[in-house]
N, C-alpha and C positions, 0 to 999 in steps of 0.2 A: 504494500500500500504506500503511496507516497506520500508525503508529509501534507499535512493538512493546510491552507494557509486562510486562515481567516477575513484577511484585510482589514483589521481590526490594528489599531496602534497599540502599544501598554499603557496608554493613557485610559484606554479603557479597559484594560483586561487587569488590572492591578488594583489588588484593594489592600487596605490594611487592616491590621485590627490588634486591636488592647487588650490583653487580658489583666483581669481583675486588677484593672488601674486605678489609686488610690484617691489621688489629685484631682481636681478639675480640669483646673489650672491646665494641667500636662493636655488633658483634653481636647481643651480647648487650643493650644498651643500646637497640637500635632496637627487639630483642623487645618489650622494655619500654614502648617509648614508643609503639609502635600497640598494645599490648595496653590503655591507660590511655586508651587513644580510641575504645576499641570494636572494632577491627580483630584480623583473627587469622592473616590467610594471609600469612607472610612465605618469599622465595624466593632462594638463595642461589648465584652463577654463578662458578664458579671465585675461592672464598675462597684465602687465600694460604695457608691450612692447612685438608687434607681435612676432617677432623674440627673444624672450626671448634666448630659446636655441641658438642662435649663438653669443651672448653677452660676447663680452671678460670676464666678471666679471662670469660668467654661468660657463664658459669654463676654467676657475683659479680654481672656488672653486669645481668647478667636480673634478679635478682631475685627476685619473683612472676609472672614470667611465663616461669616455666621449660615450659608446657604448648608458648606462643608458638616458643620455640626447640627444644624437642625433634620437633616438626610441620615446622620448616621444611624444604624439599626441597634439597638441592643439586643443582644442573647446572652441564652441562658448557660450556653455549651460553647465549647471549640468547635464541636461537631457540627455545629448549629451555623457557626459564623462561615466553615468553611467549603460549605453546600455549593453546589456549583465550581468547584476549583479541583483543577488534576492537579496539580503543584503548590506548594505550600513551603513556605522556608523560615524557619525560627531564627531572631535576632539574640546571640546571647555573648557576654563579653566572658564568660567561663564556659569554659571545652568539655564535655561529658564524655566518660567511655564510653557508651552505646549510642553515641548520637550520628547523626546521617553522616554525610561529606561535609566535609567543613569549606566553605569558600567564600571570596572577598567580594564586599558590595559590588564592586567592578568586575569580575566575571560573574558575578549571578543576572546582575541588570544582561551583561551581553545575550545571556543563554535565554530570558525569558523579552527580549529583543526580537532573536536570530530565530523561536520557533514563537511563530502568529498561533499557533495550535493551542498555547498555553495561555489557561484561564488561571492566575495564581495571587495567592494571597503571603505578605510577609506578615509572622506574628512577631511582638512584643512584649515581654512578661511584665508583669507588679515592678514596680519604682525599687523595691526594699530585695525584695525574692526574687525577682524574674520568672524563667518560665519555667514548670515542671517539671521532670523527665518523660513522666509521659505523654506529655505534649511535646516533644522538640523529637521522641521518638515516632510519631505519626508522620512529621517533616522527609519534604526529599533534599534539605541542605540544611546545615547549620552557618547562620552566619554570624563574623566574626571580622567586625572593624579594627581595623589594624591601629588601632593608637598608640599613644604615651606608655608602654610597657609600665615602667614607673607610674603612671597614674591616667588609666583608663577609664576612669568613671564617666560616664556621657548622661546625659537628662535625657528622661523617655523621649522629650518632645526632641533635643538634640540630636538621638538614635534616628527619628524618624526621618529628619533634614538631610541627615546624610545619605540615608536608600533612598528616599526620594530624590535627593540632587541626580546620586548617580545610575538612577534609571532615565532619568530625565536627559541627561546628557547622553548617555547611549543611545537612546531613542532618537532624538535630532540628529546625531549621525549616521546613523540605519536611513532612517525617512529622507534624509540629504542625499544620501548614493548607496551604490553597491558598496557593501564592507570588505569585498575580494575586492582583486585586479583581473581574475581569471573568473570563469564560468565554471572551473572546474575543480574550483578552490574551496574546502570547504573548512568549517571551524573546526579547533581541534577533536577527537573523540566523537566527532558527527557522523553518523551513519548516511548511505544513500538513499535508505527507504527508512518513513518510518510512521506506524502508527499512530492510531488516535490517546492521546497520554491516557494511564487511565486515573480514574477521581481518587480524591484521597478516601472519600469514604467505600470505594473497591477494592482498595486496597486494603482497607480494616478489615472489611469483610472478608477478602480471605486470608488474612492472617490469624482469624479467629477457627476458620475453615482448615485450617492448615494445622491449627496446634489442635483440633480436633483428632485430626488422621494420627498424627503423631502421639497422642494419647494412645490412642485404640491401637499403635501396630508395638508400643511400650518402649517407644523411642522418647518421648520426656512424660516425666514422672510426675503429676500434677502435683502432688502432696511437696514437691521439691524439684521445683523445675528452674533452678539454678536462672541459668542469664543465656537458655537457650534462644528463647523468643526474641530478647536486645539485640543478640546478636544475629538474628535471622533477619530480623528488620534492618538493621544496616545492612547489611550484606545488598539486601534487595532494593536500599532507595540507593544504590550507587548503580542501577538499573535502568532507571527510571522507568518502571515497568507502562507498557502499552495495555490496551483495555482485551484483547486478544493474548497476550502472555497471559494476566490477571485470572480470565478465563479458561487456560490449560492449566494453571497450576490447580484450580478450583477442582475443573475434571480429573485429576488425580487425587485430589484430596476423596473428590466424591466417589472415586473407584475404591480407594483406600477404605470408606465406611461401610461402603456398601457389603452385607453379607455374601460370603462364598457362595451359599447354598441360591440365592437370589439369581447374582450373576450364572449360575449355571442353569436353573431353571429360564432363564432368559436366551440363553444361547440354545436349549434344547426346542424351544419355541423356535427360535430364529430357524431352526435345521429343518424342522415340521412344516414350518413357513416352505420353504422353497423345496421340499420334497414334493 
């Protein structure tokens, strides 16, 4: 299948979203700061006050882009905010052992640039905590702004300015020209064909699908199942699995459960069938 192309910009295939962000303030402050980059769709997951958006401090540090923060949605889930998106990339200034590919605001913008295919969301965790594990493990990247080693601390809203800038700027020079010289040049790690991405939440689902089968054949141990799973989910968002891989691995999980005695009386049918 060859790669899908939307003609869609990232201006509109990009959203953001906050989890459980404390501040208004910040809130309001991030409106601002994808609103100044081009960007509109911001998504908000259990703010630590419902009404975030109508918070006088929200509504100060927006600014001009109070259209930004009155559009934004709150939910109740990650899951919730990230409905519609095959890609999804966690903002965190600490590196986790099980966590996706780790890469730099300036190749993430390029990759979700270079495939029009991709509907993607960047997360942001809590001001204090950041983001979960098991949220940055849902992710198909970790990212990881390159700062002051010595002193790395950025403002959520700071965090945001900066993936905003540099998808922004990516973007104008995609939309300005071709980013080869040749026709036959392509980015690095790019395949020649490539499917439809598949959503983050196909890809829960078979993950959940997956540590089933692996139950049932006593390859991981529920009662003590170590860091098989972390580690199967990294493995696989350096994939970036399509909606058609998604659904083989599924079909083997569902041969995997499927009883012996089943599958045979299906195939004894099938032979009856065409005798």
């Amino acid at each position: 299948m060859n790669k899908q192309v939307s003609g869609q910009s990232l201006f509109s295939r990009l959203r953001f979203v906050l989890v459980n962000t404390s501040s208004p303030g910040n809130i309001g402050s991030a409106a601002r700061a994808i609103k100044t980059m081009g960007f509109s769709e911001l998504v908000l997951v259990n703010p630590r006050f419902p009404d975030a958006v109508k918070e006088d401090e929200a509504i100060a540090f927006a600014s001009g882009a109070l259209d930004v923060l009155q559009n934004a949605r709150i939910v109740g889930s990650v899951e919730e905010a990230l409905q519609g998106c095959n890609f999804a990339a966690a903002v965190s200034a600490r590196l986790r052992e099980f966590s996706p590919p780790v890469v730099s605001p300036r190749e993430l913008a390029g990759q979700l640039s270079r495939d029009t295919g991709l509907n993607a969301a960047l997360l942001f965790g809590n001001e204090r905590f950041g983001l979960p594990n098991e949220v940055v493990q849902k992710c198909n990247a970790l990212l990881n702004i390159p700062a002051n080693p010595d002193y790395s601390s950025l403002n959520l809203s700071q965090a945001v300015q900066v993936l905003a800038y540099e998808c922004r700027m990516t973007e104008l020079e995609v939309q300005g020209g071709p980013m080869q010289t040749s026709g036959d040049a392509r980015a690095p790690g790019e395949v020649g064909f490539h499917g439809q991405s598949a959503s983050v939440a196909d890809i829960e689902g078979m993950f959940a699908h997956l540590e089933q089968a692996l139950v049932a054949i006593d390859f991981l141990n529920p009662d003590n199942p170590k860091k098989l799973m972390p580690r199967l989910k990294r493995m696989f968002s350096r994939a970036q699995l399509e909606t058609e891989e998604v659904n083989i691995l599924r079909g083997i999980a569902r041969q995997i459960l499927e009883p012996k005695q089943a599958k045979a009386g299906r195939r004894e049918q099938n032979e009856q069938g065409e005798g």
